[in-house]
N, C-alpha and C positions, 0 to 999 in steps of 0.2 A: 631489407635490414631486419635482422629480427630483434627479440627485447632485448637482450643482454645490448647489443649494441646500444638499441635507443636508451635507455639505462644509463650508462657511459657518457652521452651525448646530453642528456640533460642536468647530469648529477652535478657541475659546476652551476646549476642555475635554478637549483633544489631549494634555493629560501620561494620561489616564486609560489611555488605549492602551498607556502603559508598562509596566502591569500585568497586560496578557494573559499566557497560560500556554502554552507550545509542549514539543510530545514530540517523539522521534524516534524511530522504529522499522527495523533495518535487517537484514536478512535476505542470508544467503548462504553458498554450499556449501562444506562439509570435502571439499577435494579431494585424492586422494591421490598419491604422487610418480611415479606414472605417468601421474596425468593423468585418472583415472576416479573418479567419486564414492565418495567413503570408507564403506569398508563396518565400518570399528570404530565401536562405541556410541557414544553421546555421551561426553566427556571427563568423567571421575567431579570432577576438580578444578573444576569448572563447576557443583559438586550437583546438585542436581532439577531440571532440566526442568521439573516440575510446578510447583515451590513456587519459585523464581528468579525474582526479578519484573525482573530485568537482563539475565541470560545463559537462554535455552532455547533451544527447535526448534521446527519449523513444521511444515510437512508432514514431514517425512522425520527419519529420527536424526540425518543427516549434513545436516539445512537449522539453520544454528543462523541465531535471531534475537538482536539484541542492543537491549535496550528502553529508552530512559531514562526517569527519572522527571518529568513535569513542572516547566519550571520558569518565569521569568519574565523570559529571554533569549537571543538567539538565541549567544551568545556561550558559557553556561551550558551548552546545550542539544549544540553540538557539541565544547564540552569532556566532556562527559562521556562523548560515542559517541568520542572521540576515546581517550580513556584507557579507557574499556572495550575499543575495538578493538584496542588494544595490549597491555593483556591477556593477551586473546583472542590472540593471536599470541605469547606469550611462554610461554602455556600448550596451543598448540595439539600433539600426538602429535608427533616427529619424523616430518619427508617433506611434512605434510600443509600445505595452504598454503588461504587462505579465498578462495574464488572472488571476483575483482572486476567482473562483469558480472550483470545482471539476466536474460541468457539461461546455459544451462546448460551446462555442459564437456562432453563425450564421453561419451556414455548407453552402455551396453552390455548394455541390452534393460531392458523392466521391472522382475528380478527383480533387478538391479543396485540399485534405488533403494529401502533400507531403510527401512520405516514408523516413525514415530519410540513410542516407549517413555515409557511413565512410569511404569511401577511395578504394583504387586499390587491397588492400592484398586482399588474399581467408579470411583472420581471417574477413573482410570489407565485402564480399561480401557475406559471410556466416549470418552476421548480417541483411541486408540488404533481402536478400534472406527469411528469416527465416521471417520477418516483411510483406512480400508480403505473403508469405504464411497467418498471420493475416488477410491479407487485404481478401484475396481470399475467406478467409472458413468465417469470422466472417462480416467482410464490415468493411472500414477505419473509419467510423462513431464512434463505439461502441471505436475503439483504441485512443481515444480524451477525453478520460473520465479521467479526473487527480483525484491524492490523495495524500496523506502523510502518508508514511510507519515509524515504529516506532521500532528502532533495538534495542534490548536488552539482556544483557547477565551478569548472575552473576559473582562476580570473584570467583578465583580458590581457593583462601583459605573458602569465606563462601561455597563453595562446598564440601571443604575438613572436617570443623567442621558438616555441614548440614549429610553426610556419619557418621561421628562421633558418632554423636548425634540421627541416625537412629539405629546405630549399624546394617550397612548393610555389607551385607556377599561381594556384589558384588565388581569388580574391580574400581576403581573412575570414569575411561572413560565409563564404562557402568551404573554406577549410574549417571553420566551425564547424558547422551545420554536419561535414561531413564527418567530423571529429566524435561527435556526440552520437552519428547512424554508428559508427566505429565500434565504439561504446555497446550501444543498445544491442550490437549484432552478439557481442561477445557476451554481456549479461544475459542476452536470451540462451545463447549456444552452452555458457559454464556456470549458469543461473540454478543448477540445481544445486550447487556446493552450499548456496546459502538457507534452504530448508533442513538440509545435512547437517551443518555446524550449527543454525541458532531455531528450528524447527521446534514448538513448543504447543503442539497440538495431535498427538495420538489417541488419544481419545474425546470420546462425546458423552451428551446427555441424549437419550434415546427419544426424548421427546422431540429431538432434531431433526431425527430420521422416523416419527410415527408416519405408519402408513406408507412410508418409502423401503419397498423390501429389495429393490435392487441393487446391492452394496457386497461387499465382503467382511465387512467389520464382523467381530464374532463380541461376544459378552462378557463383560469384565465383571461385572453385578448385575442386579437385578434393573439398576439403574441407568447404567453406562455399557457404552459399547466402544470398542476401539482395535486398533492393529497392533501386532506385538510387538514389533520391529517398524512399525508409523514414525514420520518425522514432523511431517506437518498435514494433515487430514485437511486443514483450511485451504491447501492448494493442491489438492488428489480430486478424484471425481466426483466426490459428496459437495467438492466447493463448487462456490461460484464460478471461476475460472473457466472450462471448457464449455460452460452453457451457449454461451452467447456466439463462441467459437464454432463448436462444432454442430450442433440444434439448426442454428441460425445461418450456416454457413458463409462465415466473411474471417479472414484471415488476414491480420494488417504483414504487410510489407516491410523488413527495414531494410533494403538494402540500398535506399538511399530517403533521403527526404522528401521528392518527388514520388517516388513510388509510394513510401507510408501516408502520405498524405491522399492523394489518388486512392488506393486500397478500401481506406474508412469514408471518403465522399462515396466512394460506391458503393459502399453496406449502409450510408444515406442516405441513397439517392435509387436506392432498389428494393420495390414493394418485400412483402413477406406472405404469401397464404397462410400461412398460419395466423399472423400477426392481424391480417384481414379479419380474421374471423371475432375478432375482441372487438373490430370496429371503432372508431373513434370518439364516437358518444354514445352513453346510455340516460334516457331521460334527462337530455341538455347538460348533463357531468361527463366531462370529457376523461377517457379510461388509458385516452396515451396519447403523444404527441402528434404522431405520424402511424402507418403500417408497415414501416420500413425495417429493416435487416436492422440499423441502426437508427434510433429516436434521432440521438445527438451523438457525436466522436466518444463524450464520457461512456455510455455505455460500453465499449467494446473493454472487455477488461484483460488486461496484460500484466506480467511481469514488470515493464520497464515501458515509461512515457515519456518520449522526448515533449518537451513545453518550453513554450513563450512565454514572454513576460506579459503577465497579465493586463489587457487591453479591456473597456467597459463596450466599445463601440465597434470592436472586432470578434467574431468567433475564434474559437483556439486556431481550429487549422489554415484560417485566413491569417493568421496572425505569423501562424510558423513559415507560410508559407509570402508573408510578405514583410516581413520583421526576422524570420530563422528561428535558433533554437539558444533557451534563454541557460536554461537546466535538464537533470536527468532527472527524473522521479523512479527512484527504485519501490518496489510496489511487495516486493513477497514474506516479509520480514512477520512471524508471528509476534504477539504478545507475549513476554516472556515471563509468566505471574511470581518466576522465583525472585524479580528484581522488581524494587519498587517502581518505578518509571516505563517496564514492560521493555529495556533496553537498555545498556549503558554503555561508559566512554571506551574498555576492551571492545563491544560490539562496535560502534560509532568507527574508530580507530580501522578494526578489519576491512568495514566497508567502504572507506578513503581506500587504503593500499588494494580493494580488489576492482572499483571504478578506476583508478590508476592503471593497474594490471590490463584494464579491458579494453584501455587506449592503447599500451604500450604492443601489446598482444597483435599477434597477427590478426585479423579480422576479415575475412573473405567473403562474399556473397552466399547468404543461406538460398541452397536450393530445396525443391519439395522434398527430394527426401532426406536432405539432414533436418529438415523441419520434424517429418514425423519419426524422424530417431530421437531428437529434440522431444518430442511431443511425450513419449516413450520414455525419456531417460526421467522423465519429472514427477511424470506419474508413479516411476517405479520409486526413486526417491519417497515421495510422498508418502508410499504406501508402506515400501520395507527396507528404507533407506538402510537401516542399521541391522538388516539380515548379513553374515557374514560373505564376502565374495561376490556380492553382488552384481551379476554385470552391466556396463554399458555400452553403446554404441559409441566412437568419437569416430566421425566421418566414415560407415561404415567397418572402423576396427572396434575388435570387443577386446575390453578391459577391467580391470576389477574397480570398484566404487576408491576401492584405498589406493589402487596404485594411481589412477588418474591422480585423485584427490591430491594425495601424496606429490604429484609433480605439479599440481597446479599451485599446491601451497608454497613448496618452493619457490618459483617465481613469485608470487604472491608477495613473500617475504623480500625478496629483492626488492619490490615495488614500497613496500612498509621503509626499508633504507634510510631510504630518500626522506620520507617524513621526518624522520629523527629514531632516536632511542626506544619512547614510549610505540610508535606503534609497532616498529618492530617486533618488543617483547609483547603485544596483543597478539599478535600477527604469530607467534612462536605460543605461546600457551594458547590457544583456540587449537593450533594446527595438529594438538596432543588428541584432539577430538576424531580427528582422521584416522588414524591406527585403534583408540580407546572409544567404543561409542557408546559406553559407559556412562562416560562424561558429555554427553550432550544434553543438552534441555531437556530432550525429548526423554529421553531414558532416565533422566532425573524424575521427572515427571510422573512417568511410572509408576518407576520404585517406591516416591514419598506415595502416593498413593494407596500403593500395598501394604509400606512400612504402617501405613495410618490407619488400616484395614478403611479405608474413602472413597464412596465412587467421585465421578467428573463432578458434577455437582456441587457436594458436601465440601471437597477439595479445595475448587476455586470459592466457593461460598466465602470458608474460614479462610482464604489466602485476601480476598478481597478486605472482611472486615478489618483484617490485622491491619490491612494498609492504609486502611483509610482511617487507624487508632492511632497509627505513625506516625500520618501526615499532618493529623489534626494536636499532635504534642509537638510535634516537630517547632522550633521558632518558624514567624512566618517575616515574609522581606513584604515588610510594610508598604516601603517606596513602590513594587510590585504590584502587593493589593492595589493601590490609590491609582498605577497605571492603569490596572483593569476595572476599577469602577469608572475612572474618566472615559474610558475605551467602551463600556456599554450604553452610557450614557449620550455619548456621540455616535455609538450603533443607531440609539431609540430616536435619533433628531433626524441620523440621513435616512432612516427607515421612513418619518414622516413627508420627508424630502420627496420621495420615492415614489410615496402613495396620491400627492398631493400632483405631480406632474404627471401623471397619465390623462391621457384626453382620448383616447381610442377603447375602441372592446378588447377583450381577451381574442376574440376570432382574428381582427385582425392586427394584434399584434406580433401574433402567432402567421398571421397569414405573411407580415412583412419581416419579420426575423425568418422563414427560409426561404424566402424570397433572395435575399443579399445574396 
């Protein structure tokens, strides 16, 4: 059956759609008033890092992430980054202003970039522990790189008609489960359309790459370096992305849940010579969790993470694998510094109708070598997505970047229908980007640049202050405030909660968390 069909077959049952559930995750640096990453703690007014299921940090003390809670609109969804992001700005240190780019401000060597903190428990120092091991294998640099993750997950009734309407034999949890491999196979396989259309990172601060002369970027100033035709540099080879993959050798699976799951226990559960050599303790501070391919599953970094519902007494992959799959986490989304929020409802809208599309869409088992045409087609994206004529690989045929694109959007569009009105015409103005790449982020990006005579830097600098003069005029939704100071407040109690029920060492806490 292919999409038009399925299309057809669900379009009488299109309100069901209105009840999927979308997150937003949006991550980015505490910069300080001279312009280098802030080296004070996290903001105490922000509570626990650990126990904040809104405001915490990522890699660093100074990477704060700010997470919403699922809800069941995209309108919801950036109301709430929106009033959390202001906040966040009305509680930020005097000077300090929140970086608006997905690459980094002005590094000033490694020891510059603070590992983030949580506190006195083993649950704390496991965190913390596990982040030095980042630091160790990969350099604190590459762990500075922000993004916005985009969580999504259909509800249970159109899962239950979508079964229906297959007339599948399986159980609902494994017509899930395999719904969402469906998904993840097609976001990996047509995942590069999305650095293409909302890519908002061609250029650097050179202080990124001091000392790393292995690259292609060439010199835009004396300051910045970047690609001319770049879409997104934060997911090309200067990123994080291929390290862990290719360095490290482990490659997750999705061709079904069984296999991705298996794949990453074995980048777990499989020493590393290299990783040996860091050793696990240096004068009793422990420098990484384990010596293995993989610390923990988080490490492996992907495009797209199928996840469970989050469990306190289960690890993730025990969890998917004994609970299924809850949501999609889409992972490649830059910071877009031309919009206040780093993302808005046209984007948000797109990304519904093309998770849709990736259900609806054929989805076949990736084998190795549509993986390294995959591997291939992202890279080149990344690097000269908006070079004209571009080619790519689709299952060994070569095609141009606009005509794939061009017939991907199409369908795309078909799949936006369904939503209603609004995402359609998102879904039809983005799609203008595919023939004009003029109009992308990325080439915006540029230009204001040039037009401003600006390197990377100076750029996002002045784009950050403005937003954060925005946010701070902006009216604020008080009711909000008063959620999120109750909400730290009750971070700072189970933080003590927390600290206060540990009766074992670090050693074997650690000895009995991988143990299970």
């Amino acid at each position: 059956m292919n999409i038009i069909q399925k299309i057809e077959l669900i379009k009488p049952y299109s309100k069901l759609l209105q009840s999927s559930k979308m997150g937003l995750e949006r991550e980015g640096l505490r910069v300080s008033e001279k312009g280098g990453i802030s080296q004070t703690p996290h903001p105490s007014v922000f509570g626990s890092p650990l126990t904040n299921p809104y405001i915490t940090t990522d890699f660093s003390e100074s990477l704060i992430e700010i997470i919403t809670p699922p809800v069941n609109s995209c309108e919801k969804a950036l109301s709430f980054l929106a009033n959390t992001q202001g906040y966040l700005y009305h509680n930020l240190p005097p000077g300090q202003t929140f970086w608006h780019s997905s690459m980094p401000c002005v590094i000033r060597g490694e020891t510059y970039i603070p590992i983030a903190k949580y506190g006195k428990s083993n649950l704390a120092k496991m965190k913390t522990t596990y982040r030095r091991g980042l630091a160790n294998r990969y350099g604190r640099g590459m762990q500075t790189i922000a993004g916005i993750h985009f969580n999504y997950s259909f509800s249970q009734d159109f899962w239950q008609k979508y079964h229906s309407i297959l007339s599948s034999e399986s159980s609902i949890r494994e017509f899930i489960d395999d719904g969402y491999m469906w998904i993840s196979r097609n976001i990996i396989r047509y995942g590069w359309i999305i650095p293409y259309l909302f890519g908002s990172s061609p250029a650097v601060c050179k202080s990124f790459l001091k000392g790393y002369h292995d690259h292609s970027l060439k010199e835009f100033n004396q300051s910045t370096l970047f690609e001319p035709n770049a879409t997104s540099l934060r997911m090309g080879d200067i990123g994080y992305q291929n390290l862990c993959e290719d360095v490290a050798g482990v490659k997750a699976n999705y061709n079904s849940l069984e296999h991705y799951i298996h794949s990453l226990k074995a980048g777990m559960q499989t020493t590393s010579r290299e990783y040996e050599k860091i050793g696990i303790k240096t004068n009793g501070i422990y420098q990484q969790l384990n010596t293995n391919i993989l610390q923990i599953e988080n490490e492996y970094y992907a495009s797209v993470r199928p996840k469970p519902s989050p469990q306190i007494d289960k690890k993730p992959l025990d969890a998917l694998r004994d609970d299924g799959i809850e949501y999609i986490e889409l992972r490649s989304l830059d910071i877009n510094p031309l919009l206040p929020l780093g993302i808005d409802r046209q984007q948000v809208n797109f990304l519904e109708s093309f998770l849709l599309f990736c259900l609806l869409n054929d989805s076949s088992l990736i084998t190795t070598s549509e993986q390294n045409e995959i591997d291939n087609n992202d890279n080149l994206v990344a690097h000269k997505g908006r070079e004209h004529g571009l080619p790519l690989i689709d299952n060994g045929e070569q095609k141009s970047l606009q005509d794939w694109g061009q017939d991907l959007l199409n369908k795309i569009y078909l799949c936006a229908k369904l939503f209603g009105d609004a995402h359609s015409k998102d879904v039809e103005e983005i799609a203008k980007r595919i023939k004009n790449p003029s109009l992308t982020p990325s080439a915006l990006f540029l230009k204001n640049m040039r037009d401003n005579n600006l390197g990377f830097f100076d750029y996002i600098d002045t784009l950050s202050k403005q937003n954060k003069s925005k946010f701070l005029l902006d009216k604020i939704d008080k009711s909000h405030f008063i959620l999120l100071d109750k909400q730290a407040e009750i971070s700072l109690k189970q933080l003590e909660e927390i600290e206060s029920s540990d009766e074992i060492s670090f050693d074997e806490f650690l000895k009995n968390y991988f143990k299970k």
